[in-house]
C-alpha positions in Angstrom: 11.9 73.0 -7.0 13.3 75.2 -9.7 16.6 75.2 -11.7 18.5 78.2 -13.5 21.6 77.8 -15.4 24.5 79.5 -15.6 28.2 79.8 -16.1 30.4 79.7 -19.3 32.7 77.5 -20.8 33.0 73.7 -20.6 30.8 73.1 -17.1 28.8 75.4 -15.8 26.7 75.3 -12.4 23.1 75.4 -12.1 21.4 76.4 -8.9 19.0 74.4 -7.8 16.5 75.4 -5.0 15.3 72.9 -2.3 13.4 73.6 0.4 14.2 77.2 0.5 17.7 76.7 0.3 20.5 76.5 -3.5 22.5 74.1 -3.9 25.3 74.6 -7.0 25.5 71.6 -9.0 28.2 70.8 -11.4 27.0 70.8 -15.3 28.6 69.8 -18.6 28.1 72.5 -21.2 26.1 71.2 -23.7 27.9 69.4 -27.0 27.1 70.5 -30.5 23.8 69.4 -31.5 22.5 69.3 -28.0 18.9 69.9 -26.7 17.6 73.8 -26.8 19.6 76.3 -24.6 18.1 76.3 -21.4 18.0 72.1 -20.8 19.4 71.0 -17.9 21.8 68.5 -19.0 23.4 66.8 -16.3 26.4 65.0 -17.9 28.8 64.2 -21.3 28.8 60.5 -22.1 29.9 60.4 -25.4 28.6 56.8 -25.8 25.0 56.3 -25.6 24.2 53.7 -22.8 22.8 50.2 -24.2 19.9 49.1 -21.9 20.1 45.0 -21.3 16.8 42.9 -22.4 15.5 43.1 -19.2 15.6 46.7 -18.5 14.0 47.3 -22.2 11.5 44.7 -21.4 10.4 46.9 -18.5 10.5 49.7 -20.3 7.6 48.4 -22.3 5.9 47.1 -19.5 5.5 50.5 -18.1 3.8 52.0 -21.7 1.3 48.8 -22.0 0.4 49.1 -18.1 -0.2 52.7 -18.7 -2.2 51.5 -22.1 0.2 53.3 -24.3 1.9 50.5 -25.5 -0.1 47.3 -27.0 -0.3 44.2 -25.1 0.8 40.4 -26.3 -1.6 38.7 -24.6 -4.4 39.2 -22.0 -5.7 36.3 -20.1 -9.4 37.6 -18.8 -11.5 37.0 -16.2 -10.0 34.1 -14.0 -9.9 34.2 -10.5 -6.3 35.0 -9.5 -4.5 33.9 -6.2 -2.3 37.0 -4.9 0.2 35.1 -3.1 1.3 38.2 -1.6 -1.8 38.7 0.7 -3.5 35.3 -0.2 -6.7 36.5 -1.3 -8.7 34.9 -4.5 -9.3 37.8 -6.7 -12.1 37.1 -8.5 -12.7 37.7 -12.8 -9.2 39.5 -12.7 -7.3 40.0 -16.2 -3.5 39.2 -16.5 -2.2 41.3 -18.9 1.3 39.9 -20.3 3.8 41.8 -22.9 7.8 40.6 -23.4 7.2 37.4 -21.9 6.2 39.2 -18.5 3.4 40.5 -16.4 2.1 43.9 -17.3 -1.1 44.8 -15.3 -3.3 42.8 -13.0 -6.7 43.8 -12.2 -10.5 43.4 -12.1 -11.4 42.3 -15.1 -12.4 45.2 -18.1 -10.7 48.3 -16.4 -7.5 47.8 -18.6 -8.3 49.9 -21.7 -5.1 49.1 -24.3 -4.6 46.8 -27.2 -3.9 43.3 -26.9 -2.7 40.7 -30.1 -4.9 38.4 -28.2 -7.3 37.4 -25.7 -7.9 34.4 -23.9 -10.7 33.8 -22.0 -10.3 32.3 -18.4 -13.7 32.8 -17.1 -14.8 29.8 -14.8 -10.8 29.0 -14.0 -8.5 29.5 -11.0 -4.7 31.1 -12.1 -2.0 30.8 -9.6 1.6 31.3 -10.1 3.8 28.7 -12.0 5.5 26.4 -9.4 9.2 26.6 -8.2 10.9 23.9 -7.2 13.2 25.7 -4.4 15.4 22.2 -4.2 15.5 19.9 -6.9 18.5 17.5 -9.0 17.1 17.6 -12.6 20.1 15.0 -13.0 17.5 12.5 -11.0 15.3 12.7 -13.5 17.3 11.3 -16.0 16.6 14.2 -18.7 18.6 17.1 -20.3 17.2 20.0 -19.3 15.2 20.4 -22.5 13.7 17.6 -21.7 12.8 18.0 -18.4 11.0 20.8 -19.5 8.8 19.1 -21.8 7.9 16.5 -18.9 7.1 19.4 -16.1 5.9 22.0 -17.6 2.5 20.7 -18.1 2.7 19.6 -14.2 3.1 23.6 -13.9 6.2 23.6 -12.8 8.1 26.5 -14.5 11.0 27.2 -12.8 13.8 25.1 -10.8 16.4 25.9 -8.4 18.5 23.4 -9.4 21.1 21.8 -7.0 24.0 21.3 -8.9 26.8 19.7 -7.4 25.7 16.4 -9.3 26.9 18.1 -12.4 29.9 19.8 -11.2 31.6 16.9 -10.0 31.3 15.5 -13.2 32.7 18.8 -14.8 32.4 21.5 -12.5 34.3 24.2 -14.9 31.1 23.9 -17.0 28.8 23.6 -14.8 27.2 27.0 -15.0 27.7 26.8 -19.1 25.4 23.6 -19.1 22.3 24.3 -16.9 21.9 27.9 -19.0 22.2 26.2 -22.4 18.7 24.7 -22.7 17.1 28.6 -21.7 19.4 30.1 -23.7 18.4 28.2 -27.0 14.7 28.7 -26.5 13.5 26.2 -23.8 10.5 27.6 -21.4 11.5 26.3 -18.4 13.6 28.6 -16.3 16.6 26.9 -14.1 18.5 28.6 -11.4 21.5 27.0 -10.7 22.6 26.5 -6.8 26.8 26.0 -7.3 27.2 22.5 -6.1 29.3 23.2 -2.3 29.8 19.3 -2.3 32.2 19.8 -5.6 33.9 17.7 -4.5 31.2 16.1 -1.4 34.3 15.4 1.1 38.0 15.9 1.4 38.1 12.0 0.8 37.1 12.0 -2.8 38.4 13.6 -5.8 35.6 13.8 -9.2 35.5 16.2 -12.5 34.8 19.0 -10.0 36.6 21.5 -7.6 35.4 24.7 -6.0 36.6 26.9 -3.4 36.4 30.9 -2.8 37.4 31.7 -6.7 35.7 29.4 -8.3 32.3 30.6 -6.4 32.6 33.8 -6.8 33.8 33.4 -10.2 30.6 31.6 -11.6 27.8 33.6 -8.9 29.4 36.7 -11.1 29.1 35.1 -14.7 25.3 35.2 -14.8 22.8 36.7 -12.5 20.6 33.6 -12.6 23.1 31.8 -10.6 21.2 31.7 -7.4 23.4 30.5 -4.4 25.5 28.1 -3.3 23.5 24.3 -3.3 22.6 22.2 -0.2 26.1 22.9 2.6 25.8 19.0 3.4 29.6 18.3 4.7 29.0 19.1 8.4 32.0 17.6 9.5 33.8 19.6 7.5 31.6 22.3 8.9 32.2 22.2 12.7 35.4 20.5 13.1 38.2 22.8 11.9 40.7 19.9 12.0 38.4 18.6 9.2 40.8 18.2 6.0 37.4 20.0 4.1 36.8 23.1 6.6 39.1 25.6 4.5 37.4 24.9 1.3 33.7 24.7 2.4 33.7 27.7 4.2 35.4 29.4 1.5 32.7 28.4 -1.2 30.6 29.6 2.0 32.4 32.8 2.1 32.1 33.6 -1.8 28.4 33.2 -1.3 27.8 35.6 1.1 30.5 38.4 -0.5 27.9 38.1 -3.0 25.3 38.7 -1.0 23.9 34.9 -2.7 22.0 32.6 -1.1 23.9 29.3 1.2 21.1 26.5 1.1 21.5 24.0 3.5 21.4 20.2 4.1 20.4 19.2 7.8 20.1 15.5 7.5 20.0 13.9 10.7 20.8 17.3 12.9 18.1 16.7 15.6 19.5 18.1 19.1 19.1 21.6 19.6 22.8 22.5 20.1 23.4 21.5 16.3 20.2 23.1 15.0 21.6 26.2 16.1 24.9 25.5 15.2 23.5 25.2 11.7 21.5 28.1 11.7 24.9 29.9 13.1 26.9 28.7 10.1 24.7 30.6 7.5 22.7 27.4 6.5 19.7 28.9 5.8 17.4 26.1 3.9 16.6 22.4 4.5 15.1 19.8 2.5 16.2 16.8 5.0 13.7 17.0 8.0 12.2 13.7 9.0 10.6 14.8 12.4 7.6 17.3 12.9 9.6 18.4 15.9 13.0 18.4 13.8 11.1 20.7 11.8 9.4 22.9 13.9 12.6 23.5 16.1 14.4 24.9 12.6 11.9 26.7 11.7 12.1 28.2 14.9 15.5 29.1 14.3 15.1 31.1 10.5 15.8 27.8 8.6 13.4 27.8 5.9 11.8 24.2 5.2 11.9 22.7 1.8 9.4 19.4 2.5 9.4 16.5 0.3 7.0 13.7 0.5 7.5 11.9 4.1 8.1 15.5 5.2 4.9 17.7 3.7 2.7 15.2 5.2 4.3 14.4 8.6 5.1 18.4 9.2 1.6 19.9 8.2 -0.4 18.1 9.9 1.6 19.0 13.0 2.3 22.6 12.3 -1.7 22.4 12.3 -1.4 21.3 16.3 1.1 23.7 16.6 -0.9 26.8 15.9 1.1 27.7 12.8 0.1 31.7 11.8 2.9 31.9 9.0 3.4 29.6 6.1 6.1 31.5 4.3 9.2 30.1 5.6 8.0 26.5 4.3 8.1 25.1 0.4 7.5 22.2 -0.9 9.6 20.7 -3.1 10.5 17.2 -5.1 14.6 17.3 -4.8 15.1 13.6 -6.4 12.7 12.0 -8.4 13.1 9.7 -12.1 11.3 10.5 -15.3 9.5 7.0 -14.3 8.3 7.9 -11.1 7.8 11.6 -12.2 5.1 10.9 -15.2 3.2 8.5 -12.7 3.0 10.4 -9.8 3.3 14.4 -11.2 6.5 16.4 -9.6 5.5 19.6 -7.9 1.3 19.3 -8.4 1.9 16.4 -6.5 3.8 18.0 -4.1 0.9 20.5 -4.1 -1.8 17.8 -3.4 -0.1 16.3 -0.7 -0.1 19.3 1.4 -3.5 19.8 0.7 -4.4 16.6 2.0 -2.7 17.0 4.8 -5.0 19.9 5.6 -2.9 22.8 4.4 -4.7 26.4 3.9 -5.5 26.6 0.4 -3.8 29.8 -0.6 -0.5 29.2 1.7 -0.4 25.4 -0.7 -0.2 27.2 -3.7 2.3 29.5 -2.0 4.6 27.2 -1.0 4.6 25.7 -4.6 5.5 29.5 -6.1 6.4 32.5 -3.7 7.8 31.4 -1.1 10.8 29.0 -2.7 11.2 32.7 -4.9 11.6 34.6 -2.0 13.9 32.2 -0.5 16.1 32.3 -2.8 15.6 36.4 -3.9 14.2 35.7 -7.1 10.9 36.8 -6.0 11.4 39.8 -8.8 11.5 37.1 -11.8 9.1 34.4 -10.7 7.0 33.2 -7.9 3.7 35.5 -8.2 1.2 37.0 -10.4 1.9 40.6 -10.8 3.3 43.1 -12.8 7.0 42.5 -13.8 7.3 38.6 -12.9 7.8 36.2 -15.8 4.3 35.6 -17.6 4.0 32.0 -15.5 0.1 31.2 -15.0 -1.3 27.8 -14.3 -4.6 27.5 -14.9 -7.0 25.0 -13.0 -10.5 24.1 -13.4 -10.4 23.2 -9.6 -7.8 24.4 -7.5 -8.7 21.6 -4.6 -7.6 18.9 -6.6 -5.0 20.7 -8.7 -6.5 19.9 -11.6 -4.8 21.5 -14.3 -5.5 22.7 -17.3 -3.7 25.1 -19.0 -0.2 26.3 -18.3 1.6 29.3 -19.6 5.7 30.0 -19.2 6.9 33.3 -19.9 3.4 34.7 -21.8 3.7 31.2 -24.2 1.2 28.6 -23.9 3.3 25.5 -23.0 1.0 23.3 -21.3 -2.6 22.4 -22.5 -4.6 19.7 -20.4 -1.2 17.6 -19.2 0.5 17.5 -22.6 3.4 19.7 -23.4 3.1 21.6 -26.8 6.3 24.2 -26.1 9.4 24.2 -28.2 12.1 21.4 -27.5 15.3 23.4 -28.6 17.8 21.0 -30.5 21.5 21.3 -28.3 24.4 19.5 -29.5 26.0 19.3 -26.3 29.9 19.4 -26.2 32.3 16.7 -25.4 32.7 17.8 -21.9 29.7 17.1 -21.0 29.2 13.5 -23.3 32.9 11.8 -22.5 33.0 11.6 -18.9 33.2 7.6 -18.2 37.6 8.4 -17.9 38.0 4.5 -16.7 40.9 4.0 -18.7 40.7 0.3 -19.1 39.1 -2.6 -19.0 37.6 -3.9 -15.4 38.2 -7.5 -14.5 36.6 -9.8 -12.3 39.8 -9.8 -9.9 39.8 -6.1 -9.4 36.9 -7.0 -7.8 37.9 -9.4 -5.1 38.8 -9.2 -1.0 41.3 -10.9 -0.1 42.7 -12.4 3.3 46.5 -13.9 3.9 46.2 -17.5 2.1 45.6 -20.5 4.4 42.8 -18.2 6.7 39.7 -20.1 6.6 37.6 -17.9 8.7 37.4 -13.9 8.4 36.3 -10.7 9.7 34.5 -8.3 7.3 33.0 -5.0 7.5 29.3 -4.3 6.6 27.3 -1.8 5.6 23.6 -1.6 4.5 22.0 1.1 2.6 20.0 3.6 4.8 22.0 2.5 8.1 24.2 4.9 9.5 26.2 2.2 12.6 29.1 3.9 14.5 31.1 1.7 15.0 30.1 -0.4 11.4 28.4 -3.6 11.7 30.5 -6.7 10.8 30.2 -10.5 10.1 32.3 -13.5 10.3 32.3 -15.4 6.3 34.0 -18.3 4.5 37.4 -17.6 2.7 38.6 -20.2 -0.4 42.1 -21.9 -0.7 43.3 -18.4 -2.4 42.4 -16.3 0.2 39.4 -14.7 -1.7 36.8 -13.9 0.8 33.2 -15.3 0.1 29.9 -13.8 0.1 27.7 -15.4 2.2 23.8 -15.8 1.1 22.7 -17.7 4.2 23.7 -13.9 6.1 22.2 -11.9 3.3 26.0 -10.5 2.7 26.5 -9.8 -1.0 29.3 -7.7 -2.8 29.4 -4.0 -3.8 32.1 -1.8 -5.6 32.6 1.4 -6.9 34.9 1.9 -9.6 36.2 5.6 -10.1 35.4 6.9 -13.4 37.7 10.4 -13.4 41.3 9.7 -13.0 41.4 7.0 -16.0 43.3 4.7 -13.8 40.0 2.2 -13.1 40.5 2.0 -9.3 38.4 -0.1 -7.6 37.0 -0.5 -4.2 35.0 -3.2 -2.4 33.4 -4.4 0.3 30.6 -6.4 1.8 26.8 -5.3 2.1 23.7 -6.7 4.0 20.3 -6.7 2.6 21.3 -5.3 -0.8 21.8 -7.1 -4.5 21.2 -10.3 -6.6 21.0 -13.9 -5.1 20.5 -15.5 -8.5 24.0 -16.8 -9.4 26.2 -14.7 -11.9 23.9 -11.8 -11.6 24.9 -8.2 -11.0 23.4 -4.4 -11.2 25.9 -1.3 -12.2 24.7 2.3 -12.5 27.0 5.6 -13.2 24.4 7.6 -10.5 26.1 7.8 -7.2 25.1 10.1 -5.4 27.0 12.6 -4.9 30.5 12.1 -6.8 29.2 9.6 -9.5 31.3 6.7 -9.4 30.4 3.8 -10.9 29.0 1.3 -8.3 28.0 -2.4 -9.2 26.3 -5.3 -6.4 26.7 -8.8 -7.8 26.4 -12.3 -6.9 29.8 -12.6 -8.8 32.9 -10.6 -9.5 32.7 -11.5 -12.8 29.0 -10.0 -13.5 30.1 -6.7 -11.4 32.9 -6.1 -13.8 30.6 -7.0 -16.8 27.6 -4.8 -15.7 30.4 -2.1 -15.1 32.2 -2.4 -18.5 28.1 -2.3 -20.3 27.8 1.0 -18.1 31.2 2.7 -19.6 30.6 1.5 -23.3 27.1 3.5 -23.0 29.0 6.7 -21.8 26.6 6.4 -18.8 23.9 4.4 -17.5 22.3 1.6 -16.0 23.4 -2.4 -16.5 21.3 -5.2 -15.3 23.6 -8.9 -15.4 21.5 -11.9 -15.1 23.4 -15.4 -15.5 26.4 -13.6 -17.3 23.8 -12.0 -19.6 23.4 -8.2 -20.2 19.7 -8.4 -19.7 18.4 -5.0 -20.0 20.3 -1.1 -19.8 19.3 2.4 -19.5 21.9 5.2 -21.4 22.7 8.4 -19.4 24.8 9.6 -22.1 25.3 12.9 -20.7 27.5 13.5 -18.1 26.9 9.8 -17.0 23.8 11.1 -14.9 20.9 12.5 -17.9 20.0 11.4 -21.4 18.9 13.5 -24.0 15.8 11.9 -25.2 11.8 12.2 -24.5 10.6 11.2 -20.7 8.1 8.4 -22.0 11.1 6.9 -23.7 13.4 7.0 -20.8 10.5 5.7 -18.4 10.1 3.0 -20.7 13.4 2.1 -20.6 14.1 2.0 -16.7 10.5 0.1 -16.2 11.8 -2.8 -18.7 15.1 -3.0 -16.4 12.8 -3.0 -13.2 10.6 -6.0 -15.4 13.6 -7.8 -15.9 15.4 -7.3 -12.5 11.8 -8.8 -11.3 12.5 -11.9 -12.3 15.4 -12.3 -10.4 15.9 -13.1 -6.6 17.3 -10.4 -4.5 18.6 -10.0 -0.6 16.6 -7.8 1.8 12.7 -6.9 2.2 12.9 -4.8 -1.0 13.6 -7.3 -3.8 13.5 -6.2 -7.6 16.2 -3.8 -9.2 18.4 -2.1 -6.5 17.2 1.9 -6.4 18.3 2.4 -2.8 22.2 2.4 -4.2 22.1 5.2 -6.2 22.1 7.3 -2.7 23.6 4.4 -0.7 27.4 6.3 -1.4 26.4 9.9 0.1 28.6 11.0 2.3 26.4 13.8 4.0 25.5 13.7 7.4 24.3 11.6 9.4 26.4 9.1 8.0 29.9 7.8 9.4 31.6 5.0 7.9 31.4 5.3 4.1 32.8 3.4 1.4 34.7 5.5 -1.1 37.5 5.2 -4.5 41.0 4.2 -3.0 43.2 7.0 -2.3 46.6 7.5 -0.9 46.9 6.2 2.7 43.3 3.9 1.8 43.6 1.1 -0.9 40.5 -0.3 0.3 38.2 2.8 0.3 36.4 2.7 3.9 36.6 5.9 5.6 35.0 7.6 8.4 34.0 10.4 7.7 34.0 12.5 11.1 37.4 11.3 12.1 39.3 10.7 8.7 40.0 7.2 10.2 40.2 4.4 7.6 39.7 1.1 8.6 40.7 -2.5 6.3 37.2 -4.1 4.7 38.4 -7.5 5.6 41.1 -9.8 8.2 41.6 -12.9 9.6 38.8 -14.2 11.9 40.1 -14.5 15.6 
């Protein structure tokens, strides 16, 4: 090709020949000052462009791949897993300027500078971990925090599922998962815009999003990823649904931004709604139970997040199956406490239960790195080990038992054999996110009690029981007093449970009876501000009275848990942020919840699970496949029980026939 310019005055033309042909082009004449007549210049812009830190990043990642540019650090001679064609690639150097990947290759053949070398030889490097679904707000831990406790598991980035957040402030929600990264902290989160802001049409929290607000926070930041778990399906399929408008809205926003819509398939089984779900733009689960549940949606372009019953139930049998392709599947940890999380590991552990359960090598490490990236289109940022990706190597001195060693998160060493020695930013986190118990008053034992027409001696009550999902609801025949207050009944296993809204500062209060769930020992109760997904407080007590005192502990603590024992505050965990997190060390928040389990130990409890009651911090979800639900009184519903499918509402308690 060759150019010749011409012309006079302001613009002139230059032809430019292509393939035997000119084409005239438009030029601007040269300003004063300008490069050497005969430049092609090919427009005025009288501002000189700014480049973001990204794009200058790269820029410098080009001159030290080239060797033209020095190097930050080179990590040499490891063998490296390319996730991209799963191949070990053995004594390969990572070369790693600007916090990024510069050059990969055998180990030597890079000739530039580097400030430092480390030397791998002997070691396996794989990409840092991704969790493609997980609620850092189950761990307990600011973000800061949770970096400290994961990082040196090697997990160094999160698509975090927010809508636990945004119901307690939604209009921040963005603001607060950035703030930790933005002050300095290694670990990288994602954010997935919580779709169940709030979860159903029959709740109201801190939160609301429809098309505007969507597409108002996907723009703000380009490390919003998507839209988190789509988990009303009622609201989904039935457009008589009072929450059809808005979900598909949020659903709408998502996909005009050409973002990702995760989904949240939880007890769709049948092959009609498998492919409704797949139809809807649901493109991710995390809920399969069933080998076949999960095969059949994988089938169908739904990409698997497993957690633990799922990774071991669904490997083994996409094994039998045949299974060629690994890369629509992750693995992932989606709710898990510091306490559980420092015992067990988080996303190495996720790693080693796949292997165990006989998956390839290669395609393990996969699903712990590139494939959760490429599901959710970050797989330019994180997810592998090559050139342009955040610096994110774990090092292992056996990759068949995950045994880690080293870990490094964005070119920085963070992790060095299991203990974290990365910066822990210090973040004075803003009243929105510290004064969110809005209860307004007081509770009292009374707002606490069910009561019948004075002079019944016999009634009717409705029952639920965590983890059962009865259409219609079970119910039981109990004892009423003189009053009209209906009993509890320990002989049935039937205790107490309410929630008490903590966002419209009026202290409204719901209850109801529960089977198999809370305290036998007299004047005993358990309150917690996590309740999944809108965060009410819920209590379960022997005795009104110890519900409302383990709910006013809870609110005085700006968030937490409260353990009652003989009208006694026995032990209590602070989740001083948002109700849901506390910003403190894991070790010290593990302690903490493992001296309430201690003390709820010595207690007696209903059911086949006895000890402090984890089961009710999901037992209020609203998402499929459950029904009949138990919710904050609303207009049209003073008691609170709603179905969720129909919108019917039905009383807790009546006369006995």
């Amino acid at each position: 090709m060759t150019t010749k310019a011409g012309g006079a005055g302001r613009r002139g033309y230059a032809s430019v020949a292509i393939g035997g042909g000119l084409l005239a082009v438009a030029l601007a004449s040269p300003p004063a000052g300008a490069a050497a007549p005969g430049t092609v210049t090919l427009y005025d812009k009288p501002e000189p462009f700014t480049f973001d830190a990204e794009t200058q990043a790269r820029q410098k990642l080009v001159l030290v791949a080239l060797e033209k540019a020095p190097a930050d650090l080179v990590i040499s001679g490891a063998t490296v897993l390319n996730v991209h064609t799963l191949q070990w690639m053995e004594n390969h150097d990572i070369v790693i300027a600007e916090g990024r990947i510069a050059w990969v290759g055998p180990g030597g053949e890079w000739g530039g500078k580097a400030a430092k070398t480390v030397d791998a030889e002997g070691q396996w490097a794989v990409p840092g971990f991704g969790e493609s679904h997980k609620h850092i707000e189950s761990s307990h831990l600011t973000p800061e925090y949770e970096a400290a406790m994961v990082l040196p598991q090697g997990t160094t980035w999160i698509a975090e599922g927010s809508h636990e957040f945004s119901n307690v402030s939604g209009e921040h929600n963005v603001d607060f998962w950035l703030m930790a990264r933005d002050a300095g902290s290694p670990l990288k989160i994602y954010p997935a815009l919580g779709s169940a802001t709030p979860p159903t049409a029959y709740e109201v929290g801190g939160g609301y999003y429809g098309y505007d607000e969507v597409a108002a926070l996907i723009a703000s930041d380009r490390r919003v990823a998507g839209l988190g778990e789509v988990m009303d399906w009622p609201a989904i399929w039935n457009v008589d649904n009072p929450g059809y408008q808005r979900q598909w809205e949020t659903m709408q926003a998502t996909r005009d931004a050409r973002a990702v819509i995760e989904g949240h398939g939880g007890g769709l089984v049948e092959l009609g709604e498998i492919n409704a779900m797949a139809a809807a733009g649901l493109s991710s689960d995390h809920e399969v139970r069933l080998p076949q549940e999960a095969w059949d949606k994988m089938q169908r372009g739904i990409f698997l997040q497993l957690k633990y019953d799922g990774i071991q139930a669904g490997v083994t049998y996409f094994l039998e199956k045949g299974l060629k392709d690994w890369s629509n599947i992750s693995v992932t940890t989606d709710d898990r406490d510091a306490l559980a999380s420092l015992k067990l590991g988080t996303m190495d552990y996720n790693v080693k239960l796949a292997l165990r359960a006989g998956a390839p090598l290669e395609a393990a490490y996969a699903m712990a790195s590139y494939y959760p990236a490429r599901h959710w289109h970050l797989e330019d940022q994180v997810g592998s080990l090559a050139p342009g990706r955040h610096a994110d190597v774990v090092l292992l001195s056996d990759p068949e038992a995950v045994a880690i060693t080293d870990v490094y998160a964005n070119g920085k060493l963070v992790g060095d054999d299991g203990e974290y020695v990365g910066p822990i930013p210090e973040i004075e986190y803003p009243e929105w996110a510290t004064d969110t118990m809005n209860v307004g008053r007081e509770v009292v034992a009374d707002d606490f009690a069910i009561r019948v027409p004075a002079g019944t001696e016999r009634a009717t009550v409705a029952l639920r029981q965590p983890y059962t999902f009865e259409d219609p609801f079970l119910t039981a025949e109990v004892a009423v007093d003189a009053d009209g207050s209906v009993l509890r009944d320990d002989a049935q296993s039937i205790s107490k449970v309410g929630l008490t809204d903590r966002y419209q500062g009026t202290g409204a209060v719901s209850a109801m009876f529960w089977r198999n769930i809370g305290p036998k020992t007299p004047d005993s109760a358990a309150s917690c501000s996590v309740s999944h997904d809108l965060h009410n407080i819920w209590s379960v007590g022997s005795s009104d009275h110890a519900m409302a005192m383990a709910t006013n502990k809870v609110v005085a603590m700006d968030g937490g848990c409260a353990l009652v024992r003989d009208h006694e505050i026995v032990a209590s965990v602070r989740y001083e942020i948002g109700g849901l997190m506390t910003q403190r060390p894991a070790a010290e928040v593990a302690a903490d919840i493992e001296a309430m389990f201690n003390e709820a130990d010595r207690m007696e409890w209903h059911g086949e699970t006895p000890g402090w009651p984890r089961r009710m911090i999901a037992a209020f979800l609203t998402a499929s496949p459950r029904k009949w639900v138990l919710v904050s009184p609303y207009a049209g519903n003073p008691d609170g029980f709603v179905n969720l499918v129909t919108g019917e509402v039905h009383p807790v308690a009546w006369p006995a026939e």
